[in-house]
N, C-alpha and C positions, 0 to 999 in steps of 0.2 A: 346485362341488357338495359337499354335505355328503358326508364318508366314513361308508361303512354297515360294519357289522364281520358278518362269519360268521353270529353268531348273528340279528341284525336283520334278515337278509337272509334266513335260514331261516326266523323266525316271521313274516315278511311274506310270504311264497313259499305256504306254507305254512297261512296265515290268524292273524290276529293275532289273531281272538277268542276263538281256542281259547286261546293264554295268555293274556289277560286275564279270562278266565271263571273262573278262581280261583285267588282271592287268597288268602294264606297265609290268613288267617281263615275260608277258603270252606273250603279244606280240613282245615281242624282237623274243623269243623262238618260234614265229609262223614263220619265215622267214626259210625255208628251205637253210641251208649255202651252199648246193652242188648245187645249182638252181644261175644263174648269176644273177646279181642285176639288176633290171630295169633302163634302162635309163632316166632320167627326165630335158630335157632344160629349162632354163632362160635365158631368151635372151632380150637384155634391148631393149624398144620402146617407144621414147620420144613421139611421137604422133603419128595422126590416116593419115600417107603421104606414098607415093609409094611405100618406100624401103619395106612395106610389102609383098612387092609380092615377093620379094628375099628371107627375112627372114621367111617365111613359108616354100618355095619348098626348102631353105638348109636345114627349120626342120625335113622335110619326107626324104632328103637324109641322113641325119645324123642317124635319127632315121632307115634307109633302107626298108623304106614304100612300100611293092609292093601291088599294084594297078592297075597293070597292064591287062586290059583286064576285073575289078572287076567292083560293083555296089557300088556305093561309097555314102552315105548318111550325110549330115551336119547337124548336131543337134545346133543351136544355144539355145541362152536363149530370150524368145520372152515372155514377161509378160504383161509390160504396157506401156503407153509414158506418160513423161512428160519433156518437154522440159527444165526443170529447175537442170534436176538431170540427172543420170547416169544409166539408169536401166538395159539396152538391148547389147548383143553383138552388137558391131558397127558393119556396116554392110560391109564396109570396108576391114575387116579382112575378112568375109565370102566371100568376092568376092576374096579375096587372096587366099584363102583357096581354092575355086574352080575351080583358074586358075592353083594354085601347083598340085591338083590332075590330071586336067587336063595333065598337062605337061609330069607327070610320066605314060601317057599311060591308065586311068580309062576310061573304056568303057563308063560307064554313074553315073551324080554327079548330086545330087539332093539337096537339100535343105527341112528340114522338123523341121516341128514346131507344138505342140497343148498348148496353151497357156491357163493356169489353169481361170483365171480371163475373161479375153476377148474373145465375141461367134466370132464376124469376125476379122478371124485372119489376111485378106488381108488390113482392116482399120489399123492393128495392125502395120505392116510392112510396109505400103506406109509412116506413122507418125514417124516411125521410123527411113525413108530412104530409105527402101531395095530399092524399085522401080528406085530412081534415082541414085543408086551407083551400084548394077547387075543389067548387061544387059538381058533383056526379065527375070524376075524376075518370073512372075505371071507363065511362059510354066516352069521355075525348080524347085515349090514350091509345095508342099504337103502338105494339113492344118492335119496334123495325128488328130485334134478333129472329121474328117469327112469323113477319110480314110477309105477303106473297111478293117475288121477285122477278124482274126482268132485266137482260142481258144488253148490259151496256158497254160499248167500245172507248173507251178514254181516246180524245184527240189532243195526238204530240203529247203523248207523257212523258213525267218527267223520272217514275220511277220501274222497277219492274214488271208493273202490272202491265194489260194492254185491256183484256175482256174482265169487266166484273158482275157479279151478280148485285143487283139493289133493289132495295122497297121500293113497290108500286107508289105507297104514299110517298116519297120522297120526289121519285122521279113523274109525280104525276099533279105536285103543288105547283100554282102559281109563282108562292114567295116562302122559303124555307128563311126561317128566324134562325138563325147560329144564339143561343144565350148563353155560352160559359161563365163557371166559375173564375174569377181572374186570381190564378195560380202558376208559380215553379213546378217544372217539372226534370226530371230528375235525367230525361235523355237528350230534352231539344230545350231546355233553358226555360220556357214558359209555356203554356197551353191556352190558348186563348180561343180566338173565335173560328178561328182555320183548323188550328186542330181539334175542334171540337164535333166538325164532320167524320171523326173516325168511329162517332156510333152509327153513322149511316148505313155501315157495312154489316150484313145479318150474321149472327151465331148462327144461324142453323146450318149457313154453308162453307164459312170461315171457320165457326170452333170458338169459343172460349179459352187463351183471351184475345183470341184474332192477331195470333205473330206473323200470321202471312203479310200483315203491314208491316211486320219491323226488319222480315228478312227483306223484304223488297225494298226498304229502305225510307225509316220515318221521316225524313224531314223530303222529301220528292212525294210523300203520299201524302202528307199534307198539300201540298200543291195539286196535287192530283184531283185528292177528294173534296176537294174546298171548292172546285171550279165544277163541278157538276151541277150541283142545282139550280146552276142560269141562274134565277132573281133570286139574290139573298138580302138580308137585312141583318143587325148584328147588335144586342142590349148583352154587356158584359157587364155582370154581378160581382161590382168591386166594393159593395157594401165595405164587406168581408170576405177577404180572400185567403189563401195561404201562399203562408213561404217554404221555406227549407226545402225540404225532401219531398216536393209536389211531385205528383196530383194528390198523392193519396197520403202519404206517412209524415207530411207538414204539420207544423202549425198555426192558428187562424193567427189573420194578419188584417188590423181594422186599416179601411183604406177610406173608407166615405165616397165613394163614388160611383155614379154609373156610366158606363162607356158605350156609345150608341152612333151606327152610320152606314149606310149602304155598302161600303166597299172595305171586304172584311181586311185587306193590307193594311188599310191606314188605320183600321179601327184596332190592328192588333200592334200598330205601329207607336201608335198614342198610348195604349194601355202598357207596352213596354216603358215608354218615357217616365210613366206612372208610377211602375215598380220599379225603378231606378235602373232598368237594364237599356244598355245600348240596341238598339233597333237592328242597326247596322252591323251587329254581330252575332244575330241570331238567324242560321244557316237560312230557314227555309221563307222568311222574308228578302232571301237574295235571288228567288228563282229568275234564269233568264230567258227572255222575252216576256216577263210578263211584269207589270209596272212597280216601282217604288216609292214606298211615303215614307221613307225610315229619319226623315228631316221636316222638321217642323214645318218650314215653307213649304213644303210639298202640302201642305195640309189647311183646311180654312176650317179653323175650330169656334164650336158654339157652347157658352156657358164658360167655365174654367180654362186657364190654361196649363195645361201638364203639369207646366215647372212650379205652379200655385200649389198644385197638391198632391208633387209629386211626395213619396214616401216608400224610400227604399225596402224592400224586399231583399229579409237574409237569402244568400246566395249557397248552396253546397257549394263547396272547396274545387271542384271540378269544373265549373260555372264562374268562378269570380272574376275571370276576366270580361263576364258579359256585363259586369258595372260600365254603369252609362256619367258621365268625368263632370 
């Protein structure tokens, strides 16, 4: 029998027509030219030290973030701890993150997490740091596995879901922050600021570690649950990111950068450019009808550009064809 690899085996599982439905040409041509380009900053950060708190509240003025008077929610990426690697948005940034909102006038900034793997997400986040790097941590934290829920209909999805259950907090914020870790991941090439909506969905009605997303099919639920929370915003933690065997079994990969911009495709579009993977050949940045930034042009960048700092990410053996030439 012929050997199938990772990837053929996910876009077969998964529905092959959704990546065959477009082709690099398809999605040049999905960009609406009369629509302005999205903005997407890099902005270089040698480590996890104060000037963050600058470098975030310039990235909401640059990007003209209003806030003002809103319900402001921070999504970070809360998986596992191990002390040895790189897994978790530092928690660092997220406290920068919520003194920048603060500053532009956000009525209330919360912090929210439901973490696929781990039932106590407050073990999760003390081993992480949160507790001693934000103040009163535990009063601005929401575990979304445990949050109260209401029943939302997905319009024109793309995977097998139709009706899902989701946090009040989520479905009831003005602007949900996406903040991933900028990581490989070991089933859809990289996990960034799209997929990082898949702790929105609760354990308490999904389960631990939430396969009903992977039978349904991951790179369509990525699409799915990225497009939910209307206003998003998107600070990806590429200090320090990982490679290899992401999200979880890598290891750390210094990258110096933070990735930040309203519109999570181009901001996940840039962040690929970043770890040396092709845009254009990671499935669930091809979904159709909805736009593409997988080409530079498509994109009006602030601070850095990609190819400046860019810095390849090892690739598992299953993946090496998503190197970007």
């Amino acid at each position: 029998m012929k050997k199938i690899s990772r990837r053929q085996m996910l876009a077969g599982a998964t529905g092959s027509l959704f990546l065959q439905s477009c082709s690099r040409e398809a999605a040049v041509k999905a960009v609406n030219p009369r629509l302005p380009k999205p903005l997407v900053s890099v902005i270089r950060a040698a480590a996890y030290g104060q000037d963050l708190y600058d470098i975030v509240r310039r990235i909401l003025i640059d990007h003209r973030v209003n806030a003002k008077g809103k319900r402001v929610v921070l999504k970070p990426n809360l998986v596992e701890f191990d002390r040895n690697t790189s897994i978790n948005t530092h928690p660092l940034l997220v406290d920068a993150a919520l003194e920048a909102f603060r500053s532009i006038g956000a009525a209330d900034v919360r912090i929210a997490e439901g973490p696929g793997h781990r039932r106590d997400t407050l073990d999760l986040a003390e081993a992480a740091g949160y507790f001693d790097t934000v103040p009163k941590f535990e009063d601005l934290f929401t575990d979304l596995n445990i949050d109260e829920v209401s029943k939302y209909t997905l319009r024109q999805p793309f995977s097998k879901l139709s009706d899902v259950y989701l946090p009040n907090t989520i479905l009831g914020a003005d602007l949900v922050v996406s903040m991933p870790k900028m990581k490989t991941h070991h089933w859809v090439g990289a996990t960034l600021s799209m997929k990082n909506f898949f702790g929105i969905m609760p354990g308490a009605i999904y389960g631990w570690p939430k396969n009903v997303l992977h039978w349904s099919g991951i790179p369509q639920c990525i699409v799915d649950l990225s497009s939910i929370p209307g206003r998003t915003f998107a600070i990806a933690d590429g200090i320090v990111g990982m490679e290899g065997n992401g999200p979880i079994q890598g290891t750390p990969k210094n990258c110096g950068v933070i990735v930040a911009g309203r519109v999570l495709e181009a901001v996940d579009a840039t962040c690929s450019r970043i770890m040396g993977i092709d845009p254009n050949k990671v499935v669930y940045l091809h979904a159709p009808d909805r736009p593409h930034y997988n080409d530079e042009p498509a994109i009006t960048q602030i601070g850095e550009s990609p190819r400046v700092v860019r810095t390849n990410f090892q690739l598992i053996k299953e993946f090496a064809d998503l190197r970007l030439a």
